[in-house]
C-alpha positions, 0 to 999 in steps of 0.5 A: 747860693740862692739864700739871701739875708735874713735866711743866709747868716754867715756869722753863725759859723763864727759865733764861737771858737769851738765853731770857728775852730771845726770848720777852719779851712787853713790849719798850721801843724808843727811838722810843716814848721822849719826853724832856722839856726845859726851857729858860730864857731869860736864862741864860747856862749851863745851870742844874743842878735840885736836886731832879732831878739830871742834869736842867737848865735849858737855855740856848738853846745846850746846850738844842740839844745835848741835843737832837742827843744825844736824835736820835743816839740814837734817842730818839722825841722831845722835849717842850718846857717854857719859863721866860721871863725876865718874867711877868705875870698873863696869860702873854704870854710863851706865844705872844710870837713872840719868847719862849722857845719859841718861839725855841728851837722854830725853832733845834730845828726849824732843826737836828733837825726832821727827826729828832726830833718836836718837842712843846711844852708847851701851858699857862700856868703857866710864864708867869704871875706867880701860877703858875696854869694860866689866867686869874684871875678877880677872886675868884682863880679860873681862868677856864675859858672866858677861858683857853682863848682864851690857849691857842689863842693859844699852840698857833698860836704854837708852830706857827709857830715849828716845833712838830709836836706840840701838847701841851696840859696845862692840864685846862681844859674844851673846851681841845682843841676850842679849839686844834683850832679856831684851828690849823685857820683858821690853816692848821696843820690838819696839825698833831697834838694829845697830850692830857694828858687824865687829868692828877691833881692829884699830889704826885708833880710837885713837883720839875717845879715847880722846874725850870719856876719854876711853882709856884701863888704861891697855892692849889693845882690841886685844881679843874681838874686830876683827883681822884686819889680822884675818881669812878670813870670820870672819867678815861675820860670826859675822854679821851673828851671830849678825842677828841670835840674832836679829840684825835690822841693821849692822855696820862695823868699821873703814870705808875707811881700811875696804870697801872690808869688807863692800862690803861683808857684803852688798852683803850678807845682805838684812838689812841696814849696816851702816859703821863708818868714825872713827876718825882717818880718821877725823883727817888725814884729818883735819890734811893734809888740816891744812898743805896745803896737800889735797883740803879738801872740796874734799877729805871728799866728795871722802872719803864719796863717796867712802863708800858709793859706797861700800855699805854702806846704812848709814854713821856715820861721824862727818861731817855730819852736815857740808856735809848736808848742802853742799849737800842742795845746 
């Protein structure tokens, strides 16, 4: 560009929101949005989470309703988290046929399957007694390689019970390649796998581990989940080795501390990457617009934007219901 003040203006294309709104160069569609869910077995009304208001634990039934609210406004799809009445150091409960995902899968597939993409969670720590994302080994360590046979076990379970999407987030090496495999025997080839690839050990998932009752009992999730001060390019190198095994699409987690990771890995990929608005960003937000701080409407719409812009072709938020039907009108 040769043009120069007073002949170059950039603000005339800002001047007006019809003008703003023509030539935006990043836009949301409720399609790209994935609302997470938590559904908890034993309950006989929906329990509100202190520390993310709007968001409960579901009941079986109102779990169904906000997934008919989620289809009706054109929200892309949901992720599935469970919390089972009993739990034990193995996580039975992750690939019972009649634990809680599983069951609430085959009544959202049985009513909304056609109309949403139905993920699950792929993990442990919902269903262990001592929190952890695996196995334990005798000394209190998680076993990478055992643990990977509990997840594969898992994935097929969700599977069966009606999940399109398998979503494993525990950060065990070779979990991808391990769940490939045992959807492939049996039978469920077909069935794509999102990878939390980059998922950093956060502060940011406190109020998640109110809601999914899976606080670690002990320790923390330092050794298998990311650095955030880690090297530099072991992201990359994760989403790399996520593909080699067979990965479909990738995720990074949290969102907002963690967009110049985001734009890496979107710069390398040429698979969708999905990115995870956790819910400590939820809750910040909900918590400064309850005390007058922040014009929230505004604020959940920049963050958004602003994972978006930095490339992410799906965003998990729990606004998702709410932002599509603002983005309707």
């Amino acid at each position: 560009m040769t043009a120069e003040f007073p002949v170059a203006r950039p603000r005339r294309l800002r001047r007006t929101a019809p003008l703003r709104r023509m030539v935006a160069g990043t836009r949301l569609h409720p399609a790209e949005l994935i609302l997470p869910l938590f559904v908890k077995e034993g309950i006989a009304e929906p329990n509100p989470v202190g520390s993310m208001p709007g968001v409960l634990q579901h009941t079986r039934d109102s779990l169904r309703k906000a997934a008919h609210e989620a289809a009706e406004a054109g929200v892309g799809g949901l992720i599935l988290f469970g919390i089972p009445l009993h739990k034990d150091g193995r996580g039975s409960a992750a690939d019972d046929p009649d634990g809680i995902v599983q069951l609430a899968l085959a009544d959202l597939a049985a009513e909304v399957g056609d109309a949403l993409v139905l993920m699950s969670d792929t993990c442990l720590d919902e269903y262990t007694d001592h929190g952890h994302c695996g196995l334990l080994t005798a000394t209190g360590e998680v076993d990478n390689d055992a643990t990977l046979e509990r997840y594969a076990a898992a994935a097929v379970a969700q599977a069966r019970a009606g999940s399109h999407v398998i979503a494993p987030s525990g950060m065990m090496d070779g979990q991808v390649a391990a769940i490939r495999a045992a959807l492939d025997t049996e039978g469920f080839a077909e069935i794509p796998i999102l990878a939390y690839s980059a998922k950093f050990a956060s502060g940011f998932y406190g109020p998640f581990r109110e809601a999914a009752e899976c606080a670690p009992q002990f320790g923390d999730r330092n050794a298998y989940q990311q650095d955030p001060a880690g090297p530099v390019g072991e992201a990359l190198r994760e989403v790399r080795l996520d593909l080699d095994e067979g990965a479909d699409a990738v995720m990074v987690k949290p969102a907002l501390a963690y967009l110049d990771i985001l734009r890496q890995v979107r710069d390398m990929v040429d698979v969708p990457v999905a990115a995870y608005q956790v819910s400590g960003e939820y809750a910040m937000v909900e918590a400064a617009a309850a005390n007058g701080w922040i014009d929230r409407d505004r604020v959940i719409m920049e963050s958004l934007i602003a994972i978006r812009r930095a490339g992410a072709d799906l965003i998990l938020t729990y606004w998702a219901t709410e932002i599509a039907r603002r983005l309707a009108y």
